[in-house]
N, C-alpha and C positions, 0 to 999 in steps of 0.2 A: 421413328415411326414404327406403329406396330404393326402385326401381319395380321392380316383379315383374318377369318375363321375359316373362310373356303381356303384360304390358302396355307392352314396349319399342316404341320407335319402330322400329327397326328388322321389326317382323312388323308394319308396315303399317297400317292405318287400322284403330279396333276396329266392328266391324260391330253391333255391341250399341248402340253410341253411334248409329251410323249410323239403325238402324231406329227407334233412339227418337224422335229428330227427325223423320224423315220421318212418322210414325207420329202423334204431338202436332202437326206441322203438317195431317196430312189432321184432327185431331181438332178444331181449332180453326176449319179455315173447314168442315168439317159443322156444328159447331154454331152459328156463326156462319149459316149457311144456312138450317139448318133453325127456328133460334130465335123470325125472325121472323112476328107476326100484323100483318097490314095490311090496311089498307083505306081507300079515294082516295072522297071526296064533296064537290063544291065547291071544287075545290081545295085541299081541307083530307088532306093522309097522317097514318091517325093508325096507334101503333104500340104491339104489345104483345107477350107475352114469351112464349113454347109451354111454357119451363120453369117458370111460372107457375102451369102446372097442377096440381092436387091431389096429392102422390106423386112429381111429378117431379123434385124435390130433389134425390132420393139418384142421379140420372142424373149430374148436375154433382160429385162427389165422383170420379167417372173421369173424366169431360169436360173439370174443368178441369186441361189440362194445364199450365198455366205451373210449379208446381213441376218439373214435369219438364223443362220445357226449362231451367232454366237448371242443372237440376243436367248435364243433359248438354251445356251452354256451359263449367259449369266441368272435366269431365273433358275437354273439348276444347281447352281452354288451359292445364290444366294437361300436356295431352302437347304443346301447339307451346314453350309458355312455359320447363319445365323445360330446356329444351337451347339457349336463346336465347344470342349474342353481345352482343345490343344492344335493352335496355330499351326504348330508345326506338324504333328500328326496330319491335320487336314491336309497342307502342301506335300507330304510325303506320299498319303497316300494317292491322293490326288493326278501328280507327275507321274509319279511310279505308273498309272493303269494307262495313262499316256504313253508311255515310253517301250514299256513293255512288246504290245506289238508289231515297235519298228524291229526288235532286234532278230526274229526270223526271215522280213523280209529285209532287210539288210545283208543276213545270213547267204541268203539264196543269190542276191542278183551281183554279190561281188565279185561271187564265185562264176553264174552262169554266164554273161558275155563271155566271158573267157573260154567257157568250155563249148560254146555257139562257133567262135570266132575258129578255134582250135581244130574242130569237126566240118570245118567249112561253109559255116554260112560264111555270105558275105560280109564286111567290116560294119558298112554302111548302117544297112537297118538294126543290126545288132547295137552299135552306138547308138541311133534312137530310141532304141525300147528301154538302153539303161537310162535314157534321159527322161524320157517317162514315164520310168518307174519310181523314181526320184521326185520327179519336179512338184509335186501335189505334198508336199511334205511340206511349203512354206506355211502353209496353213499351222501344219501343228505346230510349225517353230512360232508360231506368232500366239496361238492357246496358251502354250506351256507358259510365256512369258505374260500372258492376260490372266491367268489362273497364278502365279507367283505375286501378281501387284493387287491380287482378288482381296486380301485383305486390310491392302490400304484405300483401295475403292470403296470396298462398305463402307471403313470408315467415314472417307467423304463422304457417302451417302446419308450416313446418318446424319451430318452436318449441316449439309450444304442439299440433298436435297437433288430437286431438278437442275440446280444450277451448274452439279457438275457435269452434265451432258451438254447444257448452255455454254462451257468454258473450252469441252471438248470440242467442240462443232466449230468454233470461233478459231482456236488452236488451227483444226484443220483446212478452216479457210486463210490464212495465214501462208502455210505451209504452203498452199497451192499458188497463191502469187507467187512467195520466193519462189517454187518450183517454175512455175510459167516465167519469170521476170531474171533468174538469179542463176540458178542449176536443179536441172533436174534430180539430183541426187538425194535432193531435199527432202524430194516429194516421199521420202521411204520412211521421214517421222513418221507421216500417218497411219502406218501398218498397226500401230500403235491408238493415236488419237482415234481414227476412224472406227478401228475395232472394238476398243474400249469404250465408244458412246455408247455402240449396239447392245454391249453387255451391258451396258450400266442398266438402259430401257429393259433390260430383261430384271432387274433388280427391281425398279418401280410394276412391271407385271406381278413379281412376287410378292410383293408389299398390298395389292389388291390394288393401288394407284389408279392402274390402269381400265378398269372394270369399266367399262363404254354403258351407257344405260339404255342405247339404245344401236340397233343398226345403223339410224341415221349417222348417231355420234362416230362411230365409229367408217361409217363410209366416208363421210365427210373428213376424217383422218385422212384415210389412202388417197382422196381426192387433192387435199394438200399435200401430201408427201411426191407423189407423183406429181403432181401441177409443179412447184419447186425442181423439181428432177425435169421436167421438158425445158420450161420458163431458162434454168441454166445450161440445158444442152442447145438450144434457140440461139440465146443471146450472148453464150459464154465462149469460153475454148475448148471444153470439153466434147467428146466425141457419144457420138449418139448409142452405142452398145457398152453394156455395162458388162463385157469381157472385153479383152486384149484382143485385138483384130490385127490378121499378118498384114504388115506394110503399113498398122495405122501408127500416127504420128507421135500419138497420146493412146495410153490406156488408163480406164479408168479403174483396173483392178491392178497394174502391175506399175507402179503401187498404186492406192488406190488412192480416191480424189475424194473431197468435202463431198460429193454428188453422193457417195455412197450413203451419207447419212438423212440425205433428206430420201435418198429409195429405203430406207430402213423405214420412215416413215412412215411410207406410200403402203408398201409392202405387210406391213405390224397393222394397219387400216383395214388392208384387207385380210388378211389373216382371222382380225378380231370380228369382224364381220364375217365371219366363216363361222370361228367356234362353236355356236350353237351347232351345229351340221356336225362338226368335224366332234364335239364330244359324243355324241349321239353315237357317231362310227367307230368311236374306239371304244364305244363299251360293250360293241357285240362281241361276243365269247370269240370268235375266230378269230376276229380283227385284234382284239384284246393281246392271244397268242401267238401273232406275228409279230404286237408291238414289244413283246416281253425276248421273244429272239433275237428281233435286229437289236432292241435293248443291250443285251449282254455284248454285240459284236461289232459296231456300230465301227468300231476302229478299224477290224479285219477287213470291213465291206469298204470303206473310206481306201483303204492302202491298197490289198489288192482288187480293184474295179480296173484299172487304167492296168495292170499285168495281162489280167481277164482277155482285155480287149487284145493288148499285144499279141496274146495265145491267137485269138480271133484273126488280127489281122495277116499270123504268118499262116496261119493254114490258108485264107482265102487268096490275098494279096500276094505275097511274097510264093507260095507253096504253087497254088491251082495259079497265079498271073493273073487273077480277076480285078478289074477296075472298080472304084465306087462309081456307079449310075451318077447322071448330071441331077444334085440337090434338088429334089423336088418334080422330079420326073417320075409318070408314072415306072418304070423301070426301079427307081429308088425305092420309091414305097414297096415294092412287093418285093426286094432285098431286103427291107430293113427285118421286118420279123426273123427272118434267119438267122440274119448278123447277132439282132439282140439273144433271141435264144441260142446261140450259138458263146456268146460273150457271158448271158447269164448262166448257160451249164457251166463256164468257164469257172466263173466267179462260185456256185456254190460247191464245185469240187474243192479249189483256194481255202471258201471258207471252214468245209469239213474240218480240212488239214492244219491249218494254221489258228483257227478259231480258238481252239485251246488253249492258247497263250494269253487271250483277252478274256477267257469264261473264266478260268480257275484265280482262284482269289489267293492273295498273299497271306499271310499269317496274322496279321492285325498286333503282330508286337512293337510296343515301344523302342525308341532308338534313343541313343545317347549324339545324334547328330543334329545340331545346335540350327538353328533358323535361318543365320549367316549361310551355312554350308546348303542349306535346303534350296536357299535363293540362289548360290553360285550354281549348284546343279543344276537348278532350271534356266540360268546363263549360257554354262556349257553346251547342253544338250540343243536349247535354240541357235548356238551357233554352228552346232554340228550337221541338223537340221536344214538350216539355211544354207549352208554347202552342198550339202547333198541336192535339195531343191534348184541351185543355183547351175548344177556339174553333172548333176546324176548318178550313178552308180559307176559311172567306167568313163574314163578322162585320158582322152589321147592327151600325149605332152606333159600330165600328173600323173601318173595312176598312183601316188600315194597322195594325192588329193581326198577322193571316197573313201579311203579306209581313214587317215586321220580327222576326218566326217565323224565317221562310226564310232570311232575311238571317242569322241567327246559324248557323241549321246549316250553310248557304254557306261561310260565316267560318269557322268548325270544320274543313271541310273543307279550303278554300284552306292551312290551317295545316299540317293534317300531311300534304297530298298537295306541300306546298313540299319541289322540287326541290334540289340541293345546289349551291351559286354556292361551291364549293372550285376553283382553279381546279388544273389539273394540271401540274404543273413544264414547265418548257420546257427546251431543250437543254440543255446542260451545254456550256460553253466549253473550249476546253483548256486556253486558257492558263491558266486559273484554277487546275488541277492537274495533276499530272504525266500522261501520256500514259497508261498503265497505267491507273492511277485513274481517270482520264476516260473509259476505253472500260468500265471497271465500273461507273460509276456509270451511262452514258448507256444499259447492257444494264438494270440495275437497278430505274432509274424507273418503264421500262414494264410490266419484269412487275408491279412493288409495284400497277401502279395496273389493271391486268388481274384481279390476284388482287382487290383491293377488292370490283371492278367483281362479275370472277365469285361473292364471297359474300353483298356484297349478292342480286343474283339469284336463288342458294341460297335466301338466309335468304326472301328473298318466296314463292320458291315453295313450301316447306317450310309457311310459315305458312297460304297457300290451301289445302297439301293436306289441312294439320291443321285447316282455320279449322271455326269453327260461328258461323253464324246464324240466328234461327228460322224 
């Protein structure tokens, strides 16, 4: 299938893509922010959930945004990926802008419970904060591994079309009888299935596929997508909040349930019935240069948010002993702006500091590490990933739990940020060939190895201008 014209590379980055990401990222550390009920006695933080509330359910049906980001990971690699030279170069550089900045906040929080616990705070909420500083990490362990299989996806796609999202979806309803019927341990294929539809629907966005001719058409999307998402939350076993709810029986995101794909639906419906509005927004100059910020950081703001808040909730909770107001009390509401500005000063000092690590670009040189070794690094570092997620940073009963965590995404990294040991021809003798010869091959060498150089650096910077992270 070929790519529309609105959607060549050549007219530049799609601003639709652009705003959905920035957009699911403020959506994720709001409610990440606001979700928390706390309260510190005796050194004891206990913690409860705002969307818990009677009603507040159907908030997390827009809130949660992960169907959406990874459908907008997958139109973002399907426009760097389709025009690629080099498979591997793509997954290298790829991981590598992933991975990169886990390794500061890894750095910091291995180190800091310990140096909390040592100065005396208490044990308690210190073991919290490493655990979620950690735990939001599943996510990228699950990219890294949807961006590793990105190349056998197109392929299916160019094949098979809509049917591989059809195959997906079926897959994941499968998965959730065994899960429901068998063990729940099942139900962890789908991190996989389920995620992989959403990206693929981001593939057909970039192919033009998706182009709605009308609002109707596309309202009438969200209206099915969502209608399927009640229809089985009504009739089925699934539970009504499309987050993990303490004490509930089922979650529909840990791991996540076939339900996620028809809200991917509902969700991409409404979305597309927005675009008109939402391109409009991103092309005013201001708006433009917010998108081109969070753009470059997108990973910093993802990882530290939930530190952000930790900082937040020791000054208020744990430091001052202040309780979160009862959800939805006027009390609430006129905390919340503090909290959040207090959480977001948090977060853009974080990203000052650490930002650095996700802006500055690699060197865009070729490597002599083979595609095998690219896919094992993006194995590793998911499982390293997924521990961390699983344990957190600091593990009463392991503490070499977390760091042999680290060790693997380290390992991941070292793999595909390995440099290229090719070494580059040396002079050309004359005697070795005729004189003639010799002054074209000794003009020859250089440029061959000039042009490399310059398409490697192409192909990198091409791939950051195109890249998505969430």
């Amino acid at each position: 299938m070929q790519p529309t014209h609105a959607h060549s590379p050549s007219r530049g980055r799609d601003s639709f893509i652009d705003i959905i990401r920035a957009l699911c990222v403020l959506a994720v550390i709001s409610q990440h922010w606001l979700m928390p009920v706390l309260a510190y006695d005796n050194g004891q933080l206990s913690t409860g959930n705002a969307l818990a509330s009677p009603g507040w359910w159907i908030v997390t049906w827009l809130t949660q945004v992960m169907p959406m980001v990874f459908f907008a990971g997958g139109a973002a690699n399907f426009f760097s990926f389709r025009s690629v030279t080099s498979v591997r170069d793509w997954l290298r550089s790829r991981i590598a802008r992933l991975l990169v900045p886990v390794v500061p906040l890894a750095a910091v929080w291995l180190l800091l419970p310990h140096v909390l616990i040592a100065g005396g705070v208490p044990q308690q909420p210190v073991l919290m904060a490493g655990k979620i500083a950690g735990q939001l990490l599943w996510f990228l362990a699950v990219y890294v591994l949807v961006v590793a299989v990105t190349p056998v996806m197109y392929a299916l796609y160019r094949r098979y079309g809509w049917r591989v999202i059809g195959v997906l979806a079926v897959c994941a309803l499968v998965v959730d009888v065994l899960r429901f019927e068998v063990s729940p341990a099942i139900g962890f294929l789908n991190a996989l299935f389920v995620w992989l539809a959403a990206h693929q629907f981001g593939f057909h966005y970039a192919d033009g596929s998706l182009n709605m001719r009308s609002r109707w058409a596309s309202s009438g999307l969200a209206v099915v997508g969502f209608g399927l998402t009640a229809a089985a939350v009504f009739f089925g076993p699934y539970p009504s909040s499309m987050i993990g709810m303490p004490g509930a029986p089922v979650s529909n995101m840990s791991p996540p349930t076939a339900l996620m794909v028809s809200l991917t639906i509902g969700q991409l419906g409404l979305w597309l019935t927005l675009k008109p509005v939402l391109t409009r927004l991103a092309a005013r100059p201001g708006v433009a240069a917010v998108l081109r910020w969070c753009g470059a950081r997108f990973m910093t703001l993802y990882l530290w948010h939930m530190p952000a808040l930790v900082v937040t909730a020791g000054i208020f909770v744990v430091g001052l002993g202040l309780a979160t107001p009862t959800p939805g009390s006027p009390m609430w509401f006129a905390v919340i702006p503090v909290w959040v500005s207090v959480a977001g000063a948090s977060l853009v000092c974080l990203t000052k500091i650490f930002g650095r690590f996700e802006t500055r670009r690699g060197s865009g040189e070729s490597s002599d590490t083979s595609l095998g070794r690219v896919v094992l690094a993006a194995v590793l570092s998911a499982g390293g990933l997924l521990g961390l997620a699983a344990q957190g940073f600091i593990s009463p009963g392991n503490s070499l739990g977390p760091v042999l965590s680290v060790l693997l995404v380290v390992a991941g990294l070292l793999i595909v940020r390995a440099r290229s040991t090719v070494r580059e021809a040396g002079p050309v003798r004359e005697a070795a060939m005729p004189k003639s010869a010799g002054a074209r091959r000794s003009r020859t060498v250089p440029v061959q190895v000039a042009v490399r150089r310059e398409g490697a650096r192409a192909l990198a910077a091409k791939t950051a201008a195109n890249g998505l992270t969430p």
